[in-house]
NUKE-406178 format. One line per 2 residues: for each residue y, z, x of C-alpha. Coordinates in nm, 3 decimals. Layout:
BEGIN
Y:Z:X ~ ...
# end
This chain:
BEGIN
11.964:7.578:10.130 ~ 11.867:7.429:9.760
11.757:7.608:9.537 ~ 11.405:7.704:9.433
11.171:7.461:9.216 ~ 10.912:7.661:8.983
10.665:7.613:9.213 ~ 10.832:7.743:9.487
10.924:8.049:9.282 ~ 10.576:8.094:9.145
10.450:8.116:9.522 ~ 10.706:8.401:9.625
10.604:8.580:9.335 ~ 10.295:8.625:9.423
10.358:8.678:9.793 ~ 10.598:8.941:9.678
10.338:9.131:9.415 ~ 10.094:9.093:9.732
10.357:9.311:9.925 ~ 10.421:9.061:10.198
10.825:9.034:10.287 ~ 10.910:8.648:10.350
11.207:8.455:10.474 ~ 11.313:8.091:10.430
11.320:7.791:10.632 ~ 11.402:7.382:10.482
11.354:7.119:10.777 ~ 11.578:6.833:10.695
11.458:6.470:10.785 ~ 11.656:6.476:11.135
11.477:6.809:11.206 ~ 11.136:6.694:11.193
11.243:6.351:11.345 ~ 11.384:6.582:11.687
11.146:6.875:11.647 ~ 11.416:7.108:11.585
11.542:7.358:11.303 ~ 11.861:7.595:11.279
11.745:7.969:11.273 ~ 11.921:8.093:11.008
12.141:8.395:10.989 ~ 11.855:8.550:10.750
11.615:8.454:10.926 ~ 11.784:8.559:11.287
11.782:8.915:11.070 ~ 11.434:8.890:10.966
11.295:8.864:11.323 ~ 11.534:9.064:11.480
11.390:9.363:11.216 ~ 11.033:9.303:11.273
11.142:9.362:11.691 ~ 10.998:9.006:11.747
11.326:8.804:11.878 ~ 11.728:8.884:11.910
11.884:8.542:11.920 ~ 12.197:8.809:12.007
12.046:8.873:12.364 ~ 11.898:8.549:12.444
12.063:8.321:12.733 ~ 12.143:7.960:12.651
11.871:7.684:12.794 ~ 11.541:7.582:12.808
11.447:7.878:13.103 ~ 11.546:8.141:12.838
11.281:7.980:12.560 ~ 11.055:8.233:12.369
10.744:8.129:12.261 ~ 10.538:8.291:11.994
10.223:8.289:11.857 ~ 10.174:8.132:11.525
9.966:7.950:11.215 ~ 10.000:7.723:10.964
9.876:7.787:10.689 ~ 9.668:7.488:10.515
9.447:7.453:10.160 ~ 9.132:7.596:10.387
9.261:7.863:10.607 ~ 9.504:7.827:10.927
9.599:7.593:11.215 ~ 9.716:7.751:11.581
10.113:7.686:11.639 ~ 10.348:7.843:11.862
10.713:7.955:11.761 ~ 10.967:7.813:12.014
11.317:8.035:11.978 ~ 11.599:7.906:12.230
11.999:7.871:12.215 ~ 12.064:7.485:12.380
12.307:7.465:12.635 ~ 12.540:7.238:12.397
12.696:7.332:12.077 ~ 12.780:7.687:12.199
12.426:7.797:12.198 ~ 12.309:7.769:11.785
11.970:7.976:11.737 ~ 11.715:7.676:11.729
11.326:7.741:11.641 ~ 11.025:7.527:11.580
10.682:7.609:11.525 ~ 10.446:7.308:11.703
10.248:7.039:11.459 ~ 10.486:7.113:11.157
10.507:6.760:11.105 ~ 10.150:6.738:10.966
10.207:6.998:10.699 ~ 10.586:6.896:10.610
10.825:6.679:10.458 ~ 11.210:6.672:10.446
11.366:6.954:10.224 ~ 11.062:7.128:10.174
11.049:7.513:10.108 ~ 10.870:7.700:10.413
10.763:8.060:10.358 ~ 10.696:8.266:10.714
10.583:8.602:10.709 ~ 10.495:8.828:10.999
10.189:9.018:11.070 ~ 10.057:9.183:11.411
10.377:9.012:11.615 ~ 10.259:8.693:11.478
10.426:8.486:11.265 ~ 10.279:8.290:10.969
10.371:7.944:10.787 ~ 10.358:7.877:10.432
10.467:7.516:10.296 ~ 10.554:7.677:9.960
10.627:7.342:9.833 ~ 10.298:7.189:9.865
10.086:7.476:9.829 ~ 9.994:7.639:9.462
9.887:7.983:9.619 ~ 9.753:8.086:9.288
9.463:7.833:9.278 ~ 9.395:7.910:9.645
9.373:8.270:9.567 ~ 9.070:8.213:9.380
8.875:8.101:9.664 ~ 8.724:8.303:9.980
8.887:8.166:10.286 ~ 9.080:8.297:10.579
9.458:8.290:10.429 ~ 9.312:8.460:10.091
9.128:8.740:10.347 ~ 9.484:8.777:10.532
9.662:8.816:10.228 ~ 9.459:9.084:10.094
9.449:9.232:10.388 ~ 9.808:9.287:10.387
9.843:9.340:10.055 ~ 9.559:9.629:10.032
9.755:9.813:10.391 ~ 10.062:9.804:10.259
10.034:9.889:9.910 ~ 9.780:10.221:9.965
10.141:10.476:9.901 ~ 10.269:10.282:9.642
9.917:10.330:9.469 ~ 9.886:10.684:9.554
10.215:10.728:9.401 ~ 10.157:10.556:9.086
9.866:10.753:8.984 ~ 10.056:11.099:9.019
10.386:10.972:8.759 ~ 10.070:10.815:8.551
9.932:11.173:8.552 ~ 10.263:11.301:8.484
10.331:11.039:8.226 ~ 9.970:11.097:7.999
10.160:11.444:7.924 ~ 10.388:11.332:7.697
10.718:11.514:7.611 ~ 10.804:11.752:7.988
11.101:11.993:7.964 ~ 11.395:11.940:8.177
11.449:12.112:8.515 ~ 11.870:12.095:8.475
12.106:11.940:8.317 ~ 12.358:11.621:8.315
12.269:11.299:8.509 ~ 12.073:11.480:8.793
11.796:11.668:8.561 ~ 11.588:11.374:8.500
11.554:11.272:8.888 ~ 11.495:11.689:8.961
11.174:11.701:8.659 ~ 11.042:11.444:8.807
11.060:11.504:9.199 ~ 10.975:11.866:9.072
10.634:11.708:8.917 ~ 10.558:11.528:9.204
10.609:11.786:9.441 ~ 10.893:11.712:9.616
11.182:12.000:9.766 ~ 11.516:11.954:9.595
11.743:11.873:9.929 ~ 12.050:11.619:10.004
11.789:11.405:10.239 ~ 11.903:11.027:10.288
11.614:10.895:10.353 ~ 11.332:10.734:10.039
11.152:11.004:9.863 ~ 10.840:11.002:9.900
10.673:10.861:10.210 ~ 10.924:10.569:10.251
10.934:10.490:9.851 ~ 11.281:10.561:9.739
11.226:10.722:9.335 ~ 11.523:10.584:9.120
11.480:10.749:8.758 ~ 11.665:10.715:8.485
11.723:10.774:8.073 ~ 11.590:10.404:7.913
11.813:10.427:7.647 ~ 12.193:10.490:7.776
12.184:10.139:7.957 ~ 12.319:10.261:8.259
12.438:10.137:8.566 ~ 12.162:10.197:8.804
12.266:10.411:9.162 ~ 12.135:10.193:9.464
12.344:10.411:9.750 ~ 12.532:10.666:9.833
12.783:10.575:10.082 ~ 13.198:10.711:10.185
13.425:10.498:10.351 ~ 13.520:10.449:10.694
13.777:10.642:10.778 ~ 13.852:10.556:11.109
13.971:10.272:10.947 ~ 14.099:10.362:10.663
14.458:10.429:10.538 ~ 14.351:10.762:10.352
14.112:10.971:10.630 ~ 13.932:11.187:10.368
13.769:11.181:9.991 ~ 14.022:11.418:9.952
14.327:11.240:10.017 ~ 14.237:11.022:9.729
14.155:11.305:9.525 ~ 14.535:11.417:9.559
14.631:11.093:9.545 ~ 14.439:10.950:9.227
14.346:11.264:9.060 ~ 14.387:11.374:8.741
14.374:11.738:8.543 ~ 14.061:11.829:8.352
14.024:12.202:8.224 ~ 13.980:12.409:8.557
13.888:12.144:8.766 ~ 14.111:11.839:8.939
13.892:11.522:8.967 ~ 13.863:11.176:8.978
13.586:11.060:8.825 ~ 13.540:10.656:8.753
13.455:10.316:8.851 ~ 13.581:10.071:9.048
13.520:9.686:9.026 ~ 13.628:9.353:9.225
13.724:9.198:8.858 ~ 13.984:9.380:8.765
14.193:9.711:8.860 ~ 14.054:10.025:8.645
14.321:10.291:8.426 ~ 14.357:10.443:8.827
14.510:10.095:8.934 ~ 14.204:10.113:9.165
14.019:9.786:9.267 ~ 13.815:9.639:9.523
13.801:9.297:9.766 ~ 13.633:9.157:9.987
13.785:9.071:10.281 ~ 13.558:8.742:10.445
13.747:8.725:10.789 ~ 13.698:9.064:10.859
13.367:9.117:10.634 ~ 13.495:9.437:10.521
13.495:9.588:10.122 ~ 13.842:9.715:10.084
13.939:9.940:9.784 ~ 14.326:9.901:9.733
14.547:10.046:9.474 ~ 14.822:9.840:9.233
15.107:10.103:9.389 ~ 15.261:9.857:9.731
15.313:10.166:9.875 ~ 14.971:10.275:9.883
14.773:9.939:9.890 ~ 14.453:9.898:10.114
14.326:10.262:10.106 ~ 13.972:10.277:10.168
13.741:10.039:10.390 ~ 13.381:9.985:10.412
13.211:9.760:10.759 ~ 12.989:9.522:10.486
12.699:9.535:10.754 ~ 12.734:9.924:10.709
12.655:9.881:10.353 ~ 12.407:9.615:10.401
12.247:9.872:10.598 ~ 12.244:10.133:10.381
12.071:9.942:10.053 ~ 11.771:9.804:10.339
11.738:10.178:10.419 ~ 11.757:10.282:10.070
11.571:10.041:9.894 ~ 11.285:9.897:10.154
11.068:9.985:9.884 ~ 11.157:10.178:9.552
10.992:10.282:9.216 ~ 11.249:10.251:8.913
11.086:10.531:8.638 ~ 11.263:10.492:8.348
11.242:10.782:8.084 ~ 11.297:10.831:7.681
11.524:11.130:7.643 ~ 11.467:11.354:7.299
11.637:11.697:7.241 ~ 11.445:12.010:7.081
11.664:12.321:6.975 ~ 11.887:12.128:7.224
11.666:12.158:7.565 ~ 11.608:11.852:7.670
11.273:11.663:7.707 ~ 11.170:11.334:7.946
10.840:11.074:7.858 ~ 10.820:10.871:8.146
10.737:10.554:8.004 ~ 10.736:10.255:8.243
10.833:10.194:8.629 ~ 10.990:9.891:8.783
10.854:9.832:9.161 ~ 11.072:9.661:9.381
11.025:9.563:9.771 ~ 11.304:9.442:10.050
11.647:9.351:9.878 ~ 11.796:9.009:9.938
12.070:9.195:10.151 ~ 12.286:8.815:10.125
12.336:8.881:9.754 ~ 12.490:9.162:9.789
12.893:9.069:9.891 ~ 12.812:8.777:9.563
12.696:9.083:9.369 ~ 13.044:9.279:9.403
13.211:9.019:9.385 ~ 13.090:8.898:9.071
13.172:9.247:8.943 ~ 12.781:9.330:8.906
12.770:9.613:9.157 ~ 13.032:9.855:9.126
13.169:10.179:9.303 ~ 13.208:10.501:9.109
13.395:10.749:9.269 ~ 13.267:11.131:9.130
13.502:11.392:9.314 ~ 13.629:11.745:9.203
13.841:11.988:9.346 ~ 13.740:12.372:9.237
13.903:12.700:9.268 ~ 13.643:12.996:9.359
13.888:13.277:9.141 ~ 13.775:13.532:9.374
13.897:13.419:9.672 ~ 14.161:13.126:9.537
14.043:12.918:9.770 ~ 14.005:12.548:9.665
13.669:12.309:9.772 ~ 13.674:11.947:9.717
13.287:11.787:9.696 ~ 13.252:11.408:9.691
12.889:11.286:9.507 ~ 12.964:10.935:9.582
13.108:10.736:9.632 ~ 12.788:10.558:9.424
12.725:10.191:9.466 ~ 12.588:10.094:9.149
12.424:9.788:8.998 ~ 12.428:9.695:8.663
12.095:9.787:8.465 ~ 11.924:9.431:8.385
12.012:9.222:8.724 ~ 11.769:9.400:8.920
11.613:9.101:9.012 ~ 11.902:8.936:9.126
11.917:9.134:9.415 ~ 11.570:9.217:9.495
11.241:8.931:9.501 ~ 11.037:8.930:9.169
10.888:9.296:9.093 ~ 10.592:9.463:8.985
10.616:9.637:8.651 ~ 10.377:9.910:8.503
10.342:10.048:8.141 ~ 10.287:10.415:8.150
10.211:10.430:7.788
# end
């Protein structure tokens, strides 16, 4: 697929800030001479998430067609179309869709934008269309857009008026200390329990804070290996294996990128055949040590990160207690999940591994604790994994 023109990119924008999730589809000139277009691997994913079609579990030929109900959207509202989703006989079954009377409203190449909404699915020619200008004018696709926009954006709203109510007072004490105070003060304010929950936040908003000024990696997911297939069957195993002495405690604390191998000799790869992350040491006898199932992970950030508010703070110390202003947040919606493998690989996320091994000097017994490993992303290429965001001042 090419690459966005600045039209195209000005329409997702604004689909995006309107809180409506899109995925792609380019007819080619042979396409819309046969009526036919490849379903996509993201957009296979973006039906199968919405529970509208698995291409997985469909039977090959024309008695095993799905049809759907869908529009077209055009400068004055929509046309009726139906979605046909089959697997031919020939060519070992590739996903095939088409959405009837296309050919009116497209050319070769261009950019398509479909959305779903109550089952049905909804066609945008993102090429043609400038949805700014129509967005001016009452008609049926403006009403539908608002519509979605105004449903699904009612928590994020809620939300944003209780860290703006937070924000207006100033200068708040910390509740802690280290990396973790700043995300406790402000899930404190907001009035959420302090627990080891995996799932967003607050009411499926994921809260990401963080000090403005240290330039920090930002934490998208928490996530171990798996050790079934793994070399090493526990975090501690590399603990005692990679660990190092630091006053009373034995830890391995650091990070771990595809670009080169860190002081450790630790490094990762990505392994395309078997679509695995591998983390491997320099030592031959150790080698491939830790393995992660890349759909695993893939899961993980869409789970994380369907929808998340990055707060970032200023940080001042007074008689040295520390004190947060929450000064602007970052709203992002529905990662592009296919940038992620190009994203390690290109050194941009990284893995930071944060484990300790303590003695309780009562009972001399020793306890290893694992915070990560963290999948982390570095903190200005946000939006190359995630659609264009919303941003808010809280000044």
């Amino acid at each position: 697929m090419r690459l966005f023109n600045p039209l195209e990119e000005k329409n997702i924008k604004i689909l995006t800030s309107e809180n409506i999730e899109i995925s792609f589809l380019m007819p080619t000139a042979t396409g819309l001479q046969k009526s036919i277009m490849d379903a996509t691997a993201p957009f296979r994913l973006f039906l199968y998430e919405r529970g509208i079609h698995d291409y997985g579990t469909q039977g090959q030929g024309i008695e095993y067609k799905k049809l759907i109900q869908s529009h077209i959207a055009t400068e004055d509202g929509f046309i009726s179309s139906q979605t046909s989703l089959y697997r031919p006989v020939t060519k070992k079954g590739d996903p095939r869709i088409w959405f009837s009377g296309l050919k009116k409203y497209a050319d070769p190449n261009d950019m398509l934008g479909i959305f779903e909404f109550g089952m049905e699915l909804y066609v945008f020619n993102l090429t043609k269309f400038d949805i700014e200008q129509i967005l001016n004018v009452t008609n049926p696709l403006t009403d539908l857009i608002r519509s979605i926009s105004q449903d699904a954006n009612k928590v994020a709203q809620e939300l944003l008026l209780k860290i703006k109510t937070i924000a207006a007072r100033g200068h708040i004490q910390a509740i802690g200390t280290g990396d973790t105070a700043i995300g406790r003060t402000l899930e404190s304010l907001i009035g959420i329990p302090m627990n080891s929950r995996q799932e967003p936040d607050y009411k499926g908003i994921e809260l990401k804070s963080f000090r403005d000024k240290r330039g920090n990696r930002k934490t998208l997911f928490a996530k171990v290996p798996d050790w079934n297939l793994s070399k090493f069957k526990s975090s501690a195993e590399i603990l005692n294996q990679f660990g190092y002495k630091r006053g009373d405690d034995f830890k391995l604390y650091c990070t771990v990128s595809t670009l080169k191998p860190n002081s450790q000799g630790l490094f990762l790869r990505i392994d395309e055949k078997l679509d695995q992350l591998v983390e491997s040491s320099q030592e031959l006898k150790i080698g491939d040590f830790a393995i992660w199932q890349l759909a695993t992970l893939h899961d993980e950030l869409k789970k994380k990160h369907k929808e998340t508010f990055w707060i970032a703070a200023d940080s001042s110390k007074i008689n040295e207690v520390e004190y947060f202003c929450f000064t602007k947040i970052e709203h992002t919606r529905s990662p592009i999940v296919s940038q992620f493998d190009l994203l390690l690989e290109q050194g941009i996320i990284t893995l930071d591994h944060l484990i300790k091994k303590t003695s309780n000097g009562k009972t001399n017994k020793e306890r290893v604790s694992e915070k990560g490993p963290l999948f982390k992303i570095k903190p200005d290429k946000l939006e190359l994994l995630f659609p264009p965001s919303v941003k808010y001042s809280l000044r």
